[in-house]
N, C-alpha and C positions, 0 to 999 in steps of 0.2 A: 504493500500500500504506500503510495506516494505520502510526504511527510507535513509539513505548518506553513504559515502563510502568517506577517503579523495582521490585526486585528485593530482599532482600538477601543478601548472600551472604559467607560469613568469610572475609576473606584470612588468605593463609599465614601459620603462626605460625614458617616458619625463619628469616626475618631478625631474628628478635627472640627468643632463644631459652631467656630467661627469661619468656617472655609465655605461659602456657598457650594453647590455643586458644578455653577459654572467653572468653579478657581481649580477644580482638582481635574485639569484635561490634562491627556496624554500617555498616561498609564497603559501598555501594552500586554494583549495576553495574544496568546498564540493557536489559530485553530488548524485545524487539519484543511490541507489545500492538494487534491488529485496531480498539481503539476509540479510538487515538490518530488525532489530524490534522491537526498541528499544522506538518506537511510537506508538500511536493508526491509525489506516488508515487514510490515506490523501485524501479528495475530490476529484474526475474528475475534479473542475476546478482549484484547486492548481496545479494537477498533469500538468493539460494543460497549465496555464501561467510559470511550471517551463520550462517544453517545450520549450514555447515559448523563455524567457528569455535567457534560454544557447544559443538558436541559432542564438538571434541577442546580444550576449556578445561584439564579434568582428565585425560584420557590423553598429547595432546602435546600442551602447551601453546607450544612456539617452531612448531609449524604454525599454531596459533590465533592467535600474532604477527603472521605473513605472511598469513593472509587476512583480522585485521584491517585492514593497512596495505595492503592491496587495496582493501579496504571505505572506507577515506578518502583513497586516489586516485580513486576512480570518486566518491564523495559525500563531498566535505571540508567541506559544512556538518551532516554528520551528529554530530552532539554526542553520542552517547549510543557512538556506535566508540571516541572518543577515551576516555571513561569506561570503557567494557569493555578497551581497550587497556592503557591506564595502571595497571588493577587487575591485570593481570596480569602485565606488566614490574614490579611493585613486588613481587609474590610470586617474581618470579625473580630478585629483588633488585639488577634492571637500573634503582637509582632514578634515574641522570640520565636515560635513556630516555623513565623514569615521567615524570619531572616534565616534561620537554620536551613530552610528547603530553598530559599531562594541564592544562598552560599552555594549549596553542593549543585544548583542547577548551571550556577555560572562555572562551576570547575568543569563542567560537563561540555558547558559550549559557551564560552568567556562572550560571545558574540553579543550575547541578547541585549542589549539594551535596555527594555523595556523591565528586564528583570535587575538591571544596577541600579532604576530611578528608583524600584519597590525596594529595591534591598534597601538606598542608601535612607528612602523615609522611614524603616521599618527602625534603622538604626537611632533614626532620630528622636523617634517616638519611645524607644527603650533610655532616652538620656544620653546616645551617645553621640552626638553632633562631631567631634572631631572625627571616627571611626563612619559615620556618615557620609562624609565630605567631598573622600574619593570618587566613590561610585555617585553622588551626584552631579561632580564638576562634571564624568564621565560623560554619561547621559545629557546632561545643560548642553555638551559640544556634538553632543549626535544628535541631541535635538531642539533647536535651537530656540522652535518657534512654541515648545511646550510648555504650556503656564504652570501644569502641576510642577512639573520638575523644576523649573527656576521656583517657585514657590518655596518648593523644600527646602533648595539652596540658601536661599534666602534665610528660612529660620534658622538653618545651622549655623550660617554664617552671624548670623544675628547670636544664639547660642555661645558662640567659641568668641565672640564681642570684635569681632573682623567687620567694626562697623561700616567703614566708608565702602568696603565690597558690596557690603550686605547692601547698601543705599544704591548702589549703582545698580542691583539687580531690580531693587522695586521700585525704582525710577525709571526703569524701563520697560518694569510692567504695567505701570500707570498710563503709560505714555502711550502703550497700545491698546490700554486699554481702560479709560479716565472713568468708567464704572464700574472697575474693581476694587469694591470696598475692601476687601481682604487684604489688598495690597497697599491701600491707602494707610490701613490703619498698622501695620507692618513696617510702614515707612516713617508714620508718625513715631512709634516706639525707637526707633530707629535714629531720628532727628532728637527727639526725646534724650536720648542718652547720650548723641554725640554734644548737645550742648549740656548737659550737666558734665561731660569731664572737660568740655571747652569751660565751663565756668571754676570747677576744682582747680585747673592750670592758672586761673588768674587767681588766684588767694594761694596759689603755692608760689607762683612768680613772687610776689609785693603783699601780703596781710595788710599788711600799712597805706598801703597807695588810698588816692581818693576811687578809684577807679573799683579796688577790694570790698572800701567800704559801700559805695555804691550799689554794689551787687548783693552785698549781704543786705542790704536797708530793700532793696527792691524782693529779695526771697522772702526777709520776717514779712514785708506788708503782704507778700501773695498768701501767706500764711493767718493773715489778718491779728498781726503782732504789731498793733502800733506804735507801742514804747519803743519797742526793737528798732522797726523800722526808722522813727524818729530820730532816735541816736544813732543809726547808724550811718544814714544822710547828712544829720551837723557833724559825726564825723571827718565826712567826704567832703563838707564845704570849710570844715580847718583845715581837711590839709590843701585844698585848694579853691580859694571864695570864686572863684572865675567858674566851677565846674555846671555849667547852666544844668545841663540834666539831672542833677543833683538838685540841685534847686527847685526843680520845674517838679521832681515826685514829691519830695518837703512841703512845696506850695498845694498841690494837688491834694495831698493828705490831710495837709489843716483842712483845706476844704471839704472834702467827703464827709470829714469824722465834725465839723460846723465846727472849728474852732478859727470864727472868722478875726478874731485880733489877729492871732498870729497868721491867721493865712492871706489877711491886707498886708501886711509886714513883708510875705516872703514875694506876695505877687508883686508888689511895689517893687521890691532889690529884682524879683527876675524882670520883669519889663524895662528895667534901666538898662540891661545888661540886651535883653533880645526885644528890642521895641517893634511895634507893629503886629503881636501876636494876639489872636481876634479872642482864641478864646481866652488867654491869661485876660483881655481887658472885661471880658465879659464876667469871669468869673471875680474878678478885681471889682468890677459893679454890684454883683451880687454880695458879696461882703461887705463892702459899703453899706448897702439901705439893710444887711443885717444888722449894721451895727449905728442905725439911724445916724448916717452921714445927711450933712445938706442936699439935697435934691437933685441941684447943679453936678457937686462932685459924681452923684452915682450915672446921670445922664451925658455927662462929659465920658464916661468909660462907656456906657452902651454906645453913644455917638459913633466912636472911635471903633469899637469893635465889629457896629452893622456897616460903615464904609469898609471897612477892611473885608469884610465875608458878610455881603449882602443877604447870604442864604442861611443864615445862622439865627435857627427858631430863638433861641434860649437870649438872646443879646434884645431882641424885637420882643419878647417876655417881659423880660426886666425893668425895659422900658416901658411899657404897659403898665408895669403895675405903679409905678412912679405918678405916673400921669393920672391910671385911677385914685392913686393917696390923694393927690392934691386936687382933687374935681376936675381934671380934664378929660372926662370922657370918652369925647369926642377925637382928641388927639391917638388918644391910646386902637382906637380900632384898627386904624391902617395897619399899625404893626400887629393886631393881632387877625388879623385878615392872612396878610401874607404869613403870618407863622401859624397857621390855620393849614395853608397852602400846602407846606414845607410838612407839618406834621399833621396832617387830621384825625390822626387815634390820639393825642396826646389830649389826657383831660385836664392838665391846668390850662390851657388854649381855650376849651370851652365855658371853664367855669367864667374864665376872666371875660368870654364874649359874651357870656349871657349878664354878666355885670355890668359891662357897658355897654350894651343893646337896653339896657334896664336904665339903666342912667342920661342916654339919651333918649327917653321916650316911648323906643322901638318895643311894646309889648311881646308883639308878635315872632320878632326874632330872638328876643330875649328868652323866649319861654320855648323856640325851637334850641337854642342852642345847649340851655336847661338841658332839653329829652335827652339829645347828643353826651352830654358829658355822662347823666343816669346810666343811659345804655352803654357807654364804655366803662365807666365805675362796676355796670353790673359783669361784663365780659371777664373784668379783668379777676372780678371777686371769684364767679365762677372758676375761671384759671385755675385758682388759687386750691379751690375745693378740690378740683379733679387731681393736682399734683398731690396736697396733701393724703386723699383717699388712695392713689397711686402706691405711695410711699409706704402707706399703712397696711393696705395690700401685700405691697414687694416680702415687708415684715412677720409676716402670718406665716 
């Protein structure tokens, strides 16, 4: 009987359970093909338990084990059993199994390919990414346009911490393929760790530098360690007051956390340093009328900051509410017209329109802009519900 022909066919995406089944192509198993002849004749009953075997692959696959391992007791030079074996112990995620029969298939006929990509993931799935490596690099260069196989490489290399390899392979899986999530978020891990030891190398270079302290003040704040972050930003601006970005997270931080003294203070020293910046002037306004400045000074900084980024809701806000303090109503709309434009889910936009749509008279727009802000207050409330119940769910 003439001998295999490759195949190919998807292995299981359960052992891998962030892998769609799109991501796991190219795995090769091998079936019997009349023009092969590369053997001496096969038995009626090899021929019959191969039979058998492919066609309960997919219904019972631990029957299709046992009339493999019949099939390479009766012909243990048949290379292409141990390839059909091994692919299917590795879907049942029997990989010492795998690797064991898919080892003695390749001693048998080193050729196969399709049996180094199964071996080297089987490897990988056992923990051993370096012992992996070979038989995938193998495979990656016989095939080149195979996503399961660079996939694998990918984790080993990621694995064995060969990060910049590891990025070149799922930078080029993305690339042919920008909806493969699997490899997106593989690359993210990836980007991930190369800059956490790009950042260990700058605190091993200088501890001291403004540039150390910087980093450490920008990790406590990701951390939501204010004090941390705080100190470790005045820091960065002792060892060097010129250091704007240092400055500009310092400023940004009084701000978030409302500690508007200090955070007019720093946005003041940053704007002398980087003038013309729309939102330092804007957020430099907003601290102001927190800290009831005169009217002028908070309007001289919106001014300045809506010429600079004419599209910038929050500066057109500001100003608004200014105007509404001191009875201008009327003034106050145009800017919240256009920051209406720019943002129209944002409900301090509405509340502030339906105050002065109310203040100039305008019933009727005042009590639509009213329903507007209700119905996004209700949206967002709901949000709020669905995530919490989510969460409380995930927890059960």
């Amino acid at each position: 009987m003439p001998l295999m022909k490759v195949q190919r066919i998807l292995p299981s995406s359960a052992h891998f359970p962030c892998l769609s089944r799109a991501a796991l192509l190219g795995a090769a198993i091998l079936v019997p093909d009349r023009g092969a002849s590369s053997q001496s004749a096969i038995s009626p009953r090899v021929q019959t338990l191969y039979q058998q075997a492919h066609d309960e692959q997919a219904s019972a696959p631990e029957r299709a084990v046992t009339d493999y391992r019949e099939i390479l007791r009766l012909a243990p030079t048949l290379g292409a059993a141990y390839n059909n074996l091994g692919r299917l112990l590795y879907n049942l995620n029997r990989f010492q199994e795998a690797s064991d029969v898919l080892t003695a298939g390749l001693r048998v006929d080193p050729s196969m390919t399709p049996a180094e990509a199964m071996l080297g993931a089987s490897l990988l799935q056992l923990g051993n990414a370096a012992a992996s490596l070979p038989h995938l690099h193998t495979a990656a260069g016989a095939m080149p346009d195979d996503r399961f196989v660079h996939t694998m490489l990918a984790r080993a290399l990621l694995e064995v911490d060969d990060l910049p390899q590891a990025a070149t392979e799922l930078q080029a899986l993305t690339q042919s393929d920008p909806q493969d999530q699997v490899s997106w978020y593989l690359l993210g891990k990836v980007e991930l760790q190369l800059s956490q030891q790009s950042l260990a190398r700058v605190q091993q270079i200088n501890p001291n530098s403004p540039l150390a302290h910087q980093m450490q003040g920008e990790i406590m704040e990701s951390m939501n360690n204010t004090p941390g972050a705080i100190t470790e930003y005045k820091k960065a601006l002792a060892a060097s007051s010129q250091n704007v970005a240092a400055l500009e997270h310092l400023s940004n931080l009084y701000w978030n956390t409302g500690d508007w003294q200090h955070a007019r203070e720093s946005l003041t020293t940053y704007l002398s340093l980087v003038p013309g910046n729309c939102n330092a002037h804007w957020k430099l306004s907003r601290s102001l009328n927190e800290l009831s400045a005169p009217d002028d000074d908070v309007l001289a900084q919106t001014k300045l900051a809506i010429e600079l980024c004419p599209n910038l809701p929050e500066a057109r806000v500001e100003r608004a509410r200014v105007f509404l303090r001191s009875g201008r109503a009327a003034e106050a709309l145009p800017d919240l017209k256009a920051a209406e434009v720019i943002a129209p889910d944002e409900t301090s936009v509405q509340a502030l329109l339906a105050r002065a749509y109310s203040a100039t008279g305008d019933a009727g727009k005042a009590a639509s802009a009213n329903a507007r802000f209700l119905d996004l207050q209700q949206r967002q409330h709901a949000a709020k519900e669905r995530h919490a119940a989510e969460v409380t769910d995930a927890n059960h």
